[in-house]
PQR file with spaces between the fields and no chain letter, atoms N, CA, C, O and H, PARSE charges and radii, in Angstrom:
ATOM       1  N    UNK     1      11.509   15.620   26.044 -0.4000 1.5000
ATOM       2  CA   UNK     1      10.644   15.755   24.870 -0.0000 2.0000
ATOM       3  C    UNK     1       9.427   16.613   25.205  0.5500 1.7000
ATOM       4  O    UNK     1       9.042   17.145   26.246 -0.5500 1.4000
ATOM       5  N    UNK     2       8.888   16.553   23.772 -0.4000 1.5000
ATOM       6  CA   UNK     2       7.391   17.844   24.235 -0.0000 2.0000
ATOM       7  C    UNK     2       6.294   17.222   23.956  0.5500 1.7000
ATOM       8  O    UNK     2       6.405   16.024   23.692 -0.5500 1.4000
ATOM       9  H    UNK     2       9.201   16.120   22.926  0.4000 1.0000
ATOM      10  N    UNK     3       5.288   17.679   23.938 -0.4000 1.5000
ATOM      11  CA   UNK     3       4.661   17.328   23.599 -0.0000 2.0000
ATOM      12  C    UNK     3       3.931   17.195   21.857  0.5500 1.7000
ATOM      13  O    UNK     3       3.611   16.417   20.959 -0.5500 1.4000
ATOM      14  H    UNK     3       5.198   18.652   24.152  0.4000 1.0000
ATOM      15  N    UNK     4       3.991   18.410   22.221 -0.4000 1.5000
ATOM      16  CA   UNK     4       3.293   18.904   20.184 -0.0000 2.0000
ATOM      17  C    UNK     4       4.427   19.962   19.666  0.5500 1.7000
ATOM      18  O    UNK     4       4.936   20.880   20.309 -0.5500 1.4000
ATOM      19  H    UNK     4       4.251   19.042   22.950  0.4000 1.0000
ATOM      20  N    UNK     5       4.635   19.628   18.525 -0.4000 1.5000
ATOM      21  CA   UNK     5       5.259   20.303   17.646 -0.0000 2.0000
ATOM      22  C    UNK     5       4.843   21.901   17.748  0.5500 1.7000
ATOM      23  O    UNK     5       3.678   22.204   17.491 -0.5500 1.4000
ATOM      24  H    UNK     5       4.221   18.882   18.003  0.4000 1.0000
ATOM      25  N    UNK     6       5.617   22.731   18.054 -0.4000 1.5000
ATOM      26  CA   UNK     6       5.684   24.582   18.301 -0.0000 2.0000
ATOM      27  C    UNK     6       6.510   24.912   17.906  0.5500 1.7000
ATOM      28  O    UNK     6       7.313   24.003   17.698 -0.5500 1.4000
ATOM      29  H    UNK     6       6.563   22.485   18.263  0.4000 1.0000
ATOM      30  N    UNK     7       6.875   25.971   17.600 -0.4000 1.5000
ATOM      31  CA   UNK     7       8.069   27.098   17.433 -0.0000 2.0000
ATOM      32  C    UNK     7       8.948   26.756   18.187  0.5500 1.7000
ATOM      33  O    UNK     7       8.708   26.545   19.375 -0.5500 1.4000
ATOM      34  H    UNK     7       6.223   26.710   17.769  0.4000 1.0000
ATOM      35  N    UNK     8      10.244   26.618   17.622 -0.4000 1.5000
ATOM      36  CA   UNK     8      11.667   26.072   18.387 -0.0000 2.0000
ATOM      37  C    UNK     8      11.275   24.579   18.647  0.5500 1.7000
ATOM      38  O    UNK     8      12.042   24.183   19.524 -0.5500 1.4000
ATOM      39  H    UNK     8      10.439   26.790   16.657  0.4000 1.0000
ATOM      40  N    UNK     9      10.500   23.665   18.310 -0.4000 1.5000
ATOM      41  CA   UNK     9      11.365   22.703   18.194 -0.0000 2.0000
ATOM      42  C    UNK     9      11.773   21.962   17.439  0.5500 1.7000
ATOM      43  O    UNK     9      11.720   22.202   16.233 -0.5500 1.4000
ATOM      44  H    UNK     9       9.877   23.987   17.598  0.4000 1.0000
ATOM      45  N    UNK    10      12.369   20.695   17.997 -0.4000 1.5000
ATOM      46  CA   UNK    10      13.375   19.688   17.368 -0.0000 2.0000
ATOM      47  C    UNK    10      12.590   18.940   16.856  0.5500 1.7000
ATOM      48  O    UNK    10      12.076   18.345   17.803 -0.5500 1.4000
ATOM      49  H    UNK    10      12.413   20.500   18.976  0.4000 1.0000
ATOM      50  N    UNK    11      12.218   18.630   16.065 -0.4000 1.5000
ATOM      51  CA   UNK    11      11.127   17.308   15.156 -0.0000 2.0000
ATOM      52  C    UNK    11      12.092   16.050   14.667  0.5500 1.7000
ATOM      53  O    UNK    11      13.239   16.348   14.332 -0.5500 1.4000
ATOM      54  H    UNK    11      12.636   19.113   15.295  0.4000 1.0000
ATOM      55  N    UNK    12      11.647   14.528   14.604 -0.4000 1.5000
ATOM      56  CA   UNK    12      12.736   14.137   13.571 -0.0000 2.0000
ATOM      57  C    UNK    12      11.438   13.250   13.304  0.5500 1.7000
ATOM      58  O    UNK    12      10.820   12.626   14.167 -0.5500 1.4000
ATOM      59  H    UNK    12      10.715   14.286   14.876  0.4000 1.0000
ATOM      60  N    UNK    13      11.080   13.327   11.642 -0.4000 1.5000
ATOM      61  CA   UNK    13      10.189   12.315   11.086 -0.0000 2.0000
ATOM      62  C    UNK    13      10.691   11.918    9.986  0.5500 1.7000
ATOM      63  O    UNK    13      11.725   12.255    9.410 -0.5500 1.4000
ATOM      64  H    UNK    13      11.583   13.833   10.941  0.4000 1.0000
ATOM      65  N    UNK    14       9.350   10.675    9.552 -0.4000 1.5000
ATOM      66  CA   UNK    14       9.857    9.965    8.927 -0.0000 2.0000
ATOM      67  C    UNK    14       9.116    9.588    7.287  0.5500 1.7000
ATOM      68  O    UNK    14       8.151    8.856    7.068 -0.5500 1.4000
ATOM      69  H    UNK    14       8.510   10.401   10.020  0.4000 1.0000
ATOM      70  N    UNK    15       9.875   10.299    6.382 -0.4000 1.5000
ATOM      71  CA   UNK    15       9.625   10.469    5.025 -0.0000 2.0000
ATOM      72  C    UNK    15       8.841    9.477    4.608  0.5500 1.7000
ATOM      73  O    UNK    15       9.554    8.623    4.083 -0.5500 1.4000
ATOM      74  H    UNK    15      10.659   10.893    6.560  0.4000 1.0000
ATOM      75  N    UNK    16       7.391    9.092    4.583 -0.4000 1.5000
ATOM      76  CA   UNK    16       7.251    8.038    3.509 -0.0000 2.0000
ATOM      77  C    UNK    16       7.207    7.535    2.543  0.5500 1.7000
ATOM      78  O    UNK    16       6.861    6.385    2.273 -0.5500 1.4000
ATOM      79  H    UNK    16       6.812    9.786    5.010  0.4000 1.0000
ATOM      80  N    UNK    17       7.708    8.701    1.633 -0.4000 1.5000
ATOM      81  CA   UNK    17       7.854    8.472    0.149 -0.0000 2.0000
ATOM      82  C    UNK    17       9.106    8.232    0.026  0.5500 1.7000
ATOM      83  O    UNK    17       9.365    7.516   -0.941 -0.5500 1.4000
ATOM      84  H    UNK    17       7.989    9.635    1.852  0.4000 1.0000
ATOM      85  N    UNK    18      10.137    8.621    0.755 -0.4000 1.5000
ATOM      86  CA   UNK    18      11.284    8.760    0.325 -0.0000 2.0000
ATOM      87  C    UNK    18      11.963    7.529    1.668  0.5500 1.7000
ATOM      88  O    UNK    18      13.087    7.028    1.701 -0.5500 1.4000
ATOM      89  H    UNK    18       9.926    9.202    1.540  0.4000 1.0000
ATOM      90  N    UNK    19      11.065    7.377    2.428 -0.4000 1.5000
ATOM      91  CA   UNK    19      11.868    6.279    3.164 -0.0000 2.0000
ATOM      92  C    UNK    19      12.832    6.396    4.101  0.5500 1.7000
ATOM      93  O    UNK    19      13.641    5.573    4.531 -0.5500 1.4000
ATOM      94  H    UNK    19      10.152    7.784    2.400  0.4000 1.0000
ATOM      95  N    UNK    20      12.594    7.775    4.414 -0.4000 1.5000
ATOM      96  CA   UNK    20      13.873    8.125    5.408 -0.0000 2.0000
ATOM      97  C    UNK    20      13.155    8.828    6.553  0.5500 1.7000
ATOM      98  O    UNK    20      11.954    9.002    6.759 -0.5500 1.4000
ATOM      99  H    UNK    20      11.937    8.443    4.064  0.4000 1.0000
ATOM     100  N    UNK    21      14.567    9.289    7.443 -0.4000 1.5000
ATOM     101  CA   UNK    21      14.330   10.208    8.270 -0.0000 2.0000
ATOM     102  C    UNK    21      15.112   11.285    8.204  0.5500 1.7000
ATOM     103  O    UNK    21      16.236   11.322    7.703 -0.5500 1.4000
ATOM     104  H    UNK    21      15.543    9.148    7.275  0.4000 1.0000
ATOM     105  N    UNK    22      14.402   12.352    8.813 -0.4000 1.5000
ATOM     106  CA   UNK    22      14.851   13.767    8.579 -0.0000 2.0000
ATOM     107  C    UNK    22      14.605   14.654    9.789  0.5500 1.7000
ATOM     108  O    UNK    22      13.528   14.792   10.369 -0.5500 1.4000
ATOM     109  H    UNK    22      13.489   12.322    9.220  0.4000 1.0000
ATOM     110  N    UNK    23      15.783   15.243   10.088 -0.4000 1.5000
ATOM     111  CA   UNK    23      15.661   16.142   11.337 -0.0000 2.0000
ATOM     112  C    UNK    23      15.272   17.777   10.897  0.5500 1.7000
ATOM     113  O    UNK    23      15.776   18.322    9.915 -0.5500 1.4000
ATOM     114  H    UNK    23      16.658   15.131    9.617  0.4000 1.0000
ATOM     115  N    UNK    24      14.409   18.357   11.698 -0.4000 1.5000
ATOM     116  CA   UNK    24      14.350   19.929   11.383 -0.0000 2.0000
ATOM     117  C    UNK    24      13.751   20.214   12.734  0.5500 1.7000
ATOM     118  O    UNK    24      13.023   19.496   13.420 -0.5500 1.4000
ATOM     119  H    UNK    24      14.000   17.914   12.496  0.4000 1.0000
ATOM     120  N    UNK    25      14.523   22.205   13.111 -0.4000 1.5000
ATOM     121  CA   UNK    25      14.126   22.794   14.267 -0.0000 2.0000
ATOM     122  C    UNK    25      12.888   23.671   13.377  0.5500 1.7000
ATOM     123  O    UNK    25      13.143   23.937   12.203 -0.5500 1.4000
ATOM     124  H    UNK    25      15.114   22.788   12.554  0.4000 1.0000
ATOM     125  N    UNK    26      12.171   23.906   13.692 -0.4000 1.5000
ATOM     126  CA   UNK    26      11.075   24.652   13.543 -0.0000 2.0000
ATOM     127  C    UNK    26      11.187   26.005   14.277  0.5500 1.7000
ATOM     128  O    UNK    26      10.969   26.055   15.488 -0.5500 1.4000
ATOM     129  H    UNK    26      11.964   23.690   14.646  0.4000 1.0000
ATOM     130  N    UNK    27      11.621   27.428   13.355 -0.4000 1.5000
ATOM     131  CA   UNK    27      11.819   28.565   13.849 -0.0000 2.0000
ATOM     132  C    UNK    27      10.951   29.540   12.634  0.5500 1.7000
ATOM     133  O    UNK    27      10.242   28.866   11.887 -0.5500 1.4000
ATOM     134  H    UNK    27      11.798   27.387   12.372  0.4000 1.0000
ATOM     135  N    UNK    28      10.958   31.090   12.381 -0.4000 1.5000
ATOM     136  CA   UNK    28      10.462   31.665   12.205 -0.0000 2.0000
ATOM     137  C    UNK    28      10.733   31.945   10.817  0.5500 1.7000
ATOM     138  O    UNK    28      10.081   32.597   10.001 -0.5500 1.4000
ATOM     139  H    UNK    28      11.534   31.637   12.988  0.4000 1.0000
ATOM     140  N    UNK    29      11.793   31.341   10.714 -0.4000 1.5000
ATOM     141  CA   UNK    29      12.405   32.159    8.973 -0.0000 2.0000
ATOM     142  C    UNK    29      13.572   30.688    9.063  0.5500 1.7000
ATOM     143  O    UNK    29      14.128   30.331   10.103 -0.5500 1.4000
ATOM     144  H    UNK    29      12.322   30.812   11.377  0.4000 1.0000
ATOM     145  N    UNK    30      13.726   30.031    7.738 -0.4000 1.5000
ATOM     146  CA   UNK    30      13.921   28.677    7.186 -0.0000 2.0000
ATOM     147  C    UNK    30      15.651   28.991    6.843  0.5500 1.7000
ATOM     148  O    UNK    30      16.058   30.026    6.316 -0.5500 1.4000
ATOM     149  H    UNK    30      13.275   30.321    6.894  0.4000 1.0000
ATOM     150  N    UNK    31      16.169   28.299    7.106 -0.4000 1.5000
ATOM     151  CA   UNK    31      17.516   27.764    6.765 -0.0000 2.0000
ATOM     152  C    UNK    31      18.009   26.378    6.286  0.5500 1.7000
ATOM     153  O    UNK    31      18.991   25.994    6.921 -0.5500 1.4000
ATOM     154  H    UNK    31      15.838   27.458    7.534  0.4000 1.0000
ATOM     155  N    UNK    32      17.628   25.633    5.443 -0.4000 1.5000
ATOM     156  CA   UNK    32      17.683   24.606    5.125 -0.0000 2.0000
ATOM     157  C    UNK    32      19.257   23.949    5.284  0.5500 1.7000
ATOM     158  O    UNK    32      19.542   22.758    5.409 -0.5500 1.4000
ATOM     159  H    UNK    32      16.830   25.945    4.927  0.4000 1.0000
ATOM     160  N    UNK    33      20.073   24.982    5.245 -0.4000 1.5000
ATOM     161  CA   UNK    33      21.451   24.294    5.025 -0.0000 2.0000
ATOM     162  C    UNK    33      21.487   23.798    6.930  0.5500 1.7000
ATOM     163  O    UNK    33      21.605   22.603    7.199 -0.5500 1.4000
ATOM     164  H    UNK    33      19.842   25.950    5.144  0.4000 1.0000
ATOM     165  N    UNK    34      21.372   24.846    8.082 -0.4000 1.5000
ATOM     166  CA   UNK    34      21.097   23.884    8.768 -0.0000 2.0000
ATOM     167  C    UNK    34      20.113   23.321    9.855  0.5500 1.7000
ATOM     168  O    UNK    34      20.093   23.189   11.079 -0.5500 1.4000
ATOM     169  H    UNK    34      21.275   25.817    7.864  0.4000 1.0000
ATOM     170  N    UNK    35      19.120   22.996    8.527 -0.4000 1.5000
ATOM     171  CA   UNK    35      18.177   22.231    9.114 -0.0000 2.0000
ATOM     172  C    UNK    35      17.255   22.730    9.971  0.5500 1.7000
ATOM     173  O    UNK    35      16.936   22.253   11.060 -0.5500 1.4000
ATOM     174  H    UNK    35      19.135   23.103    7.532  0.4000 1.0000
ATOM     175  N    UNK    36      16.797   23.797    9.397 -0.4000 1.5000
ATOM     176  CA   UNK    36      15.988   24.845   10.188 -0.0000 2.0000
ATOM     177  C    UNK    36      14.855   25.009    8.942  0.5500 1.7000
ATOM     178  O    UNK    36      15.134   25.478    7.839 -0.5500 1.4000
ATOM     179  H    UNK    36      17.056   24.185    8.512  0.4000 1.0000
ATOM     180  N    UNK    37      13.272   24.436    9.423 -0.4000 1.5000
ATOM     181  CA   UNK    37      12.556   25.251    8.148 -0.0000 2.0000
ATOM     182  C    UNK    37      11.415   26.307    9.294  0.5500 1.7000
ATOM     183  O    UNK    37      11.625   26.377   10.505 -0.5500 1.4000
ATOM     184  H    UNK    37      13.045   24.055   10.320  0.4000 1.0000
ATOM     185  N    UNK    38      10.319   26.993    8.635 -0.4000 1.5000
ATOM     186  CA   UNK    38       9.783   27.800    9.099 -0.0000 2.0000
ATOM     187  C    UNK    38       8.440   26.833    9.481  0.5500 1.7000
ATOM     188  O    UNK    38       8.166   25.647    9.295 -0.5500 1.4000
ATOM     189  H    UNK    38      10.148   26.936    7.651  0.4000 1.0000
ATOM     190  N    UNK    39       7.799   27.909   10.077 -0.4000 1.5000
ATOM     191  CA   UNK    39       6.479   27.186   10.526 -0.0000 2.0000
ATOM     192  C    UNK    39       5.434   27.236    9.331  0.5500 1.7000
ATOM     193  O    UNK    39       4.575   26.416    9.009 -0.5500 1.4000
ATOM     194  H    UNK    39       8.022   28.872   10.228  0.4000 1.0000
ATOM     195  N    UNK    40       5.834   28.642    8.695 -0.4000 1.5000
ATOM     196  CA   UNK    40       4.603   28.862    7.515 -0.0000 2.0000
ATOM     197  C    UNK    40       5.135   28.224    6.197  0.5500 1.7000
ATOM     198  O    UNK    40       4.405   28.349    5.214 -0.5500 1.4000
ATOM     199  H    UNK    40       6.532   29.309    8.957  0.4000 1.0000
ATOM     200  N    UNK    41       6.731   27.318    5.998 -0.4000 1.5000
ATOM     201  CA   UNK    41       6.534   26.229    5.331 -0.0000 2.0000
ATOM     202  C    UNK    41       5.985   25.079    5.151  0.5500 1.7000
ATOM     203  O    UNK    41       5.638   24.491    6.175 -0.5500 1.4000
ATOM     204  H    UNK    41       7.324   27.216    6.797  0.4000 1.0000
ATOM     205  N    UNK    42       5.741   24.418    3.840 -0.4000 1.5000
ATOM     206  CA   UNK    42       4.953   23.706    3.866 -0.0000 2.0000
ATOM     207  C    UNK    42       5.201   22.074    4.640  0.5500 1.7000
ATOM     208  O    UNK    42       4.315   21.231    4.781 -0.5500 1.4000
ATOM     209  H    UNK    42       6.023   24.896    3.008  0.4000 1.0000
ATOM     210  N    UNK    43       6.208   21.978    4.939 -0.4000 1.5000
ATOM     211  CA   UNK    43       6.503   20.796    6.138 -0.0000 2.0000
ATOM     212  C    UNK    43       6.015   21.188    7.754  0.5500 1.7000
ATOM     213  O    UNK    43       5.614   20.440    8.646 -0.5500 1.4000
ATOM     214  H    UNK    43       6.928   22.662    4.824  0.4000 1.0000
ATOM     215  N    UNK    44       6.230   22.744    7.740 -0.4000 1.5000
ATOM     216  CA   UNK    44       6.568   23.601    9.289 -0.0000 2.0000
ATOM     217  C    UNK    44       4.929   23.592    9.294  0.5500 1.7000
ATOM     218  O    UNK    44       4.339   23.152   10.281 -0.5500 1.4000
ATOM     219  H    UNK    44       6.555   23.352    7.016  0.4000 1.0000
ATOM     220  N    UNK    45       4.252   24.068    8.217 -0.4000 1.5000
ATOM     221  CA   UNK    45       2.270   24.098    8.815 -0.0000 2.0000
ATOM     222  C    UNK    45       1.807   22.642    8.970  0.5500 1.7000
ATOM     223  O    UNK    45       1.273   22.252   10.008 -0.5500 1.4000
ATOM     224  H    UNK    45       4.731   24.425    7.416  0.4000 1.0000
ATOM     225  N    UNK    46       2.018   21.874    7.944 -0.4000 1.5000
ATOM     226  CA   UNK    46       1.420   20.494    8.057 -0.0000 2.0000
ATOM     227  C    UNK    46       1.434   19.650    9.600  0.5500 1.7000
ATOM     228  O    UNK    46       0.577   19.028   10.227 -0.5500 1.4000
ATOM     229  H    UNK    46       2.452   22.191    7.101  0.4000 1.0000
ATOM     230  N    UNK    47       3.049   20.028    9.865 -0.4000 1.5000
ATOM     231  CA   UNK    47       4.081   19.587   11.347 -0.0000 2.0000
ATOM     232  C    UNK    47       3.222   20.292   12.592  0.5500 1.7000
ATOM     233  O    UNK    47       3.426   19.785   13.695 -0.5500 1.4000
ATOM     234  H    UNK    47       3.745   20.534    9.355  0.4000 1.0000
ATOM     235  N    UNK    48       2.393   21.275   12.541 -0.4000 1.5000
ATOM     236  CA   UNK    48       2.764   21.902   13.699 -0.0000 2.0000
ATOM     237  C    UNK    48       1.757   21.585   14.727  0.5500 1.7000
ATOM     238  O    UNK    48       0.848   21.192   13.996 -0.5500 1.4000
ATOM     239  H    UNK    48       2.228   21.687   11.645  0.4000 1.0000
ATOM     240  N    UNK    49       1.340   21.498   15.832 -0.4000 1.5000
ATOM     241  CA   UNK    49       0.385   21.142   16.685 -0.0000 2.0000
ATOM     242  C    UNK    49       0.185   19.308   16.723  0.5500 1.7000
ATOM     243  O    UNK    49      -0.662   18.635   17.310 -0.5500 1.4000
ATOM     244  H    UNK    49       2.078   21.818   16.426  0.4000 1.0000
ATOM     245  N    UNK    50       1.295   18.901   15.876 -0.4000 1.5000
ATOM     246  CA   UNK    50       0.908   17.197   15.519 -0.0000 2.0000
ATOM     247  C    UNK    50       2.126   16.938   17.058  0.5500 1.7000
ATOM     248  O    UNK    50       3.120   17.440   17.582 -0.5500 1.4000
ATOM     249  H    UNK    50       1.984   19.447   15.398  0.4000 1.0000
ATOM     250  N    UNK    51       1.171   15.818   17.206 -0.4000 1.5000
ATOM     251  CA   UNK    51       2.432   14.551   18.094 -0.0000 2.0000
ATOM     252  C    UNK    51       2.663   13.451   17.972  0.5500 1.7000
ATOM     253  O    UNK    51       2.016   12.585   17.383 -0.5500 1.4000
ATOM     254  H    UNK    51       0.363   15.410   16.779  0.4000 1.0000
ATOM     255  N    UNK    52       3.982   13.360   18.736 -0.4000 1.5000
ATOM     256  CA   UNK    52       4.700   12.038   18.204 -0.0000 2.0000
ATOM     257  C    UNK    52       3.573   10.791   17.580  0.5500 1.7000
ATOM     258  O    UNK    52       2.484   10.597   18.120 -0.5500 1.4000
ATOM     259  H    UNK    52       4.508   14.064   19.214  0.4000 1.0000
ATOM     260  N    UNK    53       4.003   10.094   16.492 -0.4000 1.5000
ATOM     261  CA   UNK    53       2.767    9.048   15.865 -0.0000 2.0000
ATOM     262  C    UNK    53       1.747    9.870   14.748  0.5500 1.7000
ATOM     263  O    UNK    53       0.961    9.510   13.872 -0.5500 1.4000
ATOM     264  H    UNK    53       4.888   10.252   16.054  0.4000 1.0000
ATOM     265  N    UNK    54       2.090   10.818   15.143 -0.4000 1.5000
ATOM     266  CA   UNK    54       0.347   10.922   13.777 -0.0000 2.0000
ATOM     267  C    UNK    54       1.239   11.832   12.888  0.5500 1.7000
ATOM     268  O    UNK    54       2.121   12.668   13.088 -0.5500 1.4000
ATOM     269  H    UNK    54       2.728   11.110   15.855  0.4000 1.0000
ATOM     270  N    UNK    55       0.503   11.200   11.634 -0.4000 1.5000
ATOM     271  CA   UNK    55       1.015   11.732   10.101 -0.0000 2.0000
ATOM     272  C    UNK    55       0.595   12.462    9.456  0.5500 1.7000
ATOM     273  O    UNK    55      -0.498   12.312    8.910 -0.5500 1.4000
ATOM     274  H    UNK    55      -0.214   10.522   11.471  0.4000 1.0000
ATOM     275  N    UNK    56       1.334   13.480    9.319 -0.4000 1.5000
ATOM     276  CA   UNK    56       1.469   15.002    8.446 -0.0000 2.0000
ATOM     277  C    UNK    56       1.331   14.613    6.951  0.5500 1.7000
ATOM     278  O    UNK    56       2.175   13.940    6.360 -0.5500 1.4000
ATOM     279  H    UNK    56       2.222   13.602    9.763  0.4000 1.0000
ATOM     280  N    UNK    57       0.014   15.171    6.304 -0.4000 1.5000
ATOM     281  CA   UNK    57       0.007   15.574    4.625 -0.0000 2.0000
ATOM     282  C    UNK    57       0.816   16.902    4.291  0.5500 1.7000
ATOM     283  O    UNK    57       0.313   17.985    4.592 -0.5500 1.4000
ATOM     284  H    UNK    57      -0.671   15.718    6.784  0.4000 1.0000
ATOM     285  N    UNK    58       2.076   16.838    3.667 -0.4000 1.5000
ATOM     286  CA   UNK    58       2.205   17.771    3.154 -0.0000 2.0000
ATOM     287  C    UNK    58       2.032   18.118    1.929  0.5500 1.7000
ATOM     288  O    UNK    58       2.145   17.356    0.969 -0.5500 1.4000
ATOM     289  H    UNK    58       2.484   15.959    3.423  0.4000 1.0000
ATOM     290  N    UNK    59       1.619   19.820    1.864 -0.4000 1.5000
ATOM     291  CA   UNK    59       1.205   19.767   -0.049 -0.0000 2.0000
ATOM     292  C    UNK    59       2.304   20.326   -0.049  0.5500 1.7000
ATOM     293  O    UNK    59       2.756   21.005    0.873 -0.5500 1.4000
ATOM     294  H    UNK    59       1.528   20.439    2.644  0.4000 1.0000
ATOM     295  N    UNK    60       2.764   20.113   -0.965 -0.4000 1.5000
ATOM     296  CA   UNK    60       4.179   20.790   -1.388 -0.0000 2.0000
ATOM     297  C    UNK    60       3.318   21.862   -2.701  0.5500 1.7000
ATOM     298  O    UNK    60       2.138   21.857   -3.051 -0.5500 1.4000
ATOM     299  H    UNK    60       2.397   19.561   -1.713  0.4000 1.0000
ATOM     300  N    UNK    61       4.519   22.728   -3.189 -0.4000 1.5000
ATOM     301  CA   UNK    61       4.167   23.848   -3.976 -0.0000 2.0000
ATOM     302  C    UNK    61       3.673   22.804   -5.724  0.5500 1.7000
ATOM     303  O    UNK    61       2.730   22.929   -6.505 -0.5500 1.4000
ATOM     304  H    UNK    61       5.477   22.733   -2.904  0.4000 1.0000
ATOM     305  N    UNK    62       4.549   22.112   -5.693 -0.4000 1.5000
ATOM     306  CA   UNK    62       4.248   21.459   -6.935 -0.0000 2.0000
ATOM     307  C    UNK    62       2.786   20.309   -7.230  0.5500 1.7000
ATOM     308  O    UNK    62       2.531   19.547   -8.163 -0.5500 1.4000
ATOM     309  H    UNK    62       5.315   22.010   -5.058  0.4000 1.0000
ATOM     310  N    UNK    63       2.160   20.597   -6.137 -0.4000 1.5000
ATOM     311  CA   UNK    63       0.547   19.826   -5.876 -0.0000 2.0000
ATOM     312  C    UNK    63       0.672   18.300   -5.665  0.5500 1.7000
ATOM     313  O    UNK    63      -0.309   17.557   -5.643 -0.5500 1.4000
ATOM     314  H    UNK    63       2.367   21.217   -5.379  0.4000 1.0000
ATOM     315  N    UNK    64       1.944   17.888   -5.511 -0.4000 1.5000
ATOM     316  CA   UNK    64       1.972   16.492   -4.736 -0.0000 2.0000
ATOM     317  C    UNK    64       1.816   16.750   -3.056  0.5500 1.7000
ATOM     318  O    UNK    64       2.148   17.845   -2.602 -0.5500 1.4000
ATOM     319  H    UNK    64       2.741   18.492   -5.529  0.4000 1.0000
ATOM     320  N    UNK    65       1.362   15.820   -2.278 -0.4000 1.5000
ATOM     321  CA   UNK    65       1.457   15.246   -1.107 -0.0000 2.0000
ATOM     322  C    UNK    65       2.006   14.052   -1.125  0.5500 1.7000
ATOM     323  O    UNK    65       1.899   13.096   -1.893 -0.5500 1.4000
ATOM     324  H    UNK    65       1.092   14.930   -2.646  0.4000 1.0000
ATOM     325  N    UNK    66       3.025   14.379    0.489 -0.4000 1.5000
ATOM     326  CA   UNK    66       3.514   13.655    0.891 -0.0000 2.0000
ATOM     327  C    UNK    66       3.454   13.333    2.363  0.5500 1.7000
ATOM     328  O    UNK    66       3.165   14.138    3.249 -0.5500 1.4000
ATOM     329  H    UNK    66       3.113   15.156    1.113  0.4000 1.0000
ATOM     330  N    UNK    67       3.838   11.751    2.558 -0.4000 1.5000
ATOM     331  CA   UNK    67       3.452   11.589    4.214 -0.0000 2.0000
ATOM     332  C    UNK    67       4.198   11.420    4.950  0.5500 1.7000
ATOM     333  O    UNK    67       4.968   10.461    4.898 -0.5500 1.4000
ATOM     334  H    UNK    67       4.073   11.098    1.839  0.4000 1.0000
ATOM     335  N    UNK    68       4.203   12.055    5.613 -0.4000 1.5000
ATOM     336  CA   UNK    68       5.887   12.405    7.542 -0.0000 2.0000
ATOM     337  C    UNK    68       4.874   12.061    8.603  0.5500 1.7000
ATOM     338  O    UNK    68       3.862   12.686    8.921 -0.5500 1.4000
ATOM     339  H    UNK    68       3.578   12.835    5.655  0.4000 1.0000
ATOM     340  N    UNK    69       5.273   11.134    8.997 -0.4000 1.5000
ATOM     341  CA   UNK    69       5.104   11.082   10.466 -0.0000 2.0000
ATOM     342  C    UNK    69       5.627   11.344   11.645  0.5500 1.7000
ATOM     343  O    UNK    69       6.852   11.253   11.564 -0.5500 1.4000
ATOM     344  H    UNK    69       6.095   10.627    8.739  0.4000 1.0000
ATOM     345  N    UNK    70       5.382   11.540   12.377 -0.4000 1.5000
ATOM     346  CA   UNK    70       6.405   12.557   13.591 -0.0000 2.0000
ATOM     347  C    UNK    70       6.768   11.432   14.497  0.5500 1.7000
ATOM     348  O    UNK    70       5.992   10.777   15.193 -0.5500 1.4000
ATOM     349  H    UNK    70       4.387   11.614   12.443  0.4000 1.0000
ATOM     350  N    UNK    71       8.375   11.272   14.361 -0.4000 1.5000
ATOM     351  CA   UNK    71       8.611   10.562   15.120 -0.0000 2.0000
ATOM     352  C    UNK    71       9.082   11.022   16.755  0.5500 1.7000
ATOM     353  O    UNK    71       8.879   10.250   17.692 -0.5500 1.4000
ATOM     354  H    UNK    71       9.005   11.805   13.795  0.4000 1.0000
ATOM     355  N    UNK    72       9.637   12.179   16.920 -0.4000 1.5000
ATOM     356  CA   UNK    72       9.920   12.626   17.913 -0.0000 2.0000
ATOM     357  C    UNK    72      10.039   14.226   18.274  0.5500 1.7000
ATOM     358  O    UNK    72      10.331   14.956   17.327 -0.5500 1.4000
ATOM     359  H    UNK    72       9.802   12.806   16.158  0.4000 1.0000
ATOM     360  N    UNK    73       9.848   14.806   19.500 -0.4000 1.5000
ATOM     361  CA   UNK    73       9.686   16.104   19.366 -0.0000 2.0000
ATOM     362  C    UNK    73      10.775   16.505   20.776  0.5500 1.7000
ATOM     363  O    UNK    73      10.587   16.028   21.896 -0.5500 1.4000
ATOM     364  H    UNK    73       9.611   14.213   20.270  0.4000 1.0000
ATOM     365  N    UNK    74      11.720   17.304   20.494 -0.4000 1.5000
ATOM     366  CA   UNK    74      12.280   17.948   21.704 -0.0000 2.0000
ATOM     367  C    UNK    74      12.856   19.341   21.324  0.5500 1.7000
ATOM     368  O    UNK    74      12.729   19.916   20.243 -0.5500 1.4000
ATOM     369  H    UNK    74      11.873   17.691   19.585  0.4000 1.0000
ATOM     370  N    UNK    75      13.513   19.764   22.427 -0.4000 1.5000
ATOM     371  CA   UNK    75      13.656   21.481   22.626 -0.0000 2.0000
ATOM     372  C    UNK    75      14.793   21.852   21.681  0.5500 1.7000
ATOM     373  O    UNK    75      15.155   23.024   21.581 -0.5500 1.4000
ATOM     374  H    UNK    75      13.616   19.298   23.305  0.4000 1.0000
């Protein structure tokens, strides 16, 4: 594992609105089908420099926030 969330990695947090968990690699340009978003998306900026335990506001485009907490970070 890593430490803080960077470019290329593996994140898996945990939705609190929606109650789940969700895996994404963090790369340069977003692929959602698999599971790839960008850094300058709005999950990928909120996510980035955070570590495991502390919780990400994301604004999404539609002016809600939502809260992810980072559950784990690897390569």
């Amino acid at each position: 594992t890593t430490e803080f969330v960077r470019i290329g990695s593996k994140v898996k947090l945990y939705d609190m609105d929606f109650e789940e968990e969700v895996e994404y690699k963090i790369l340069g340009k977003s692929d959602l089908e698999n599971g790839i978003i960008s850094d300058l998306s709005p999950v990928g900026s909120a996510i980035m420099n955070k570590k495991v335990g502390d919780i990400a506001e994301v604004h999404t485009p539609s002016g809600k926030v939502i809260k992810m907490q980072i559950l784990e970070i690897s390569k």
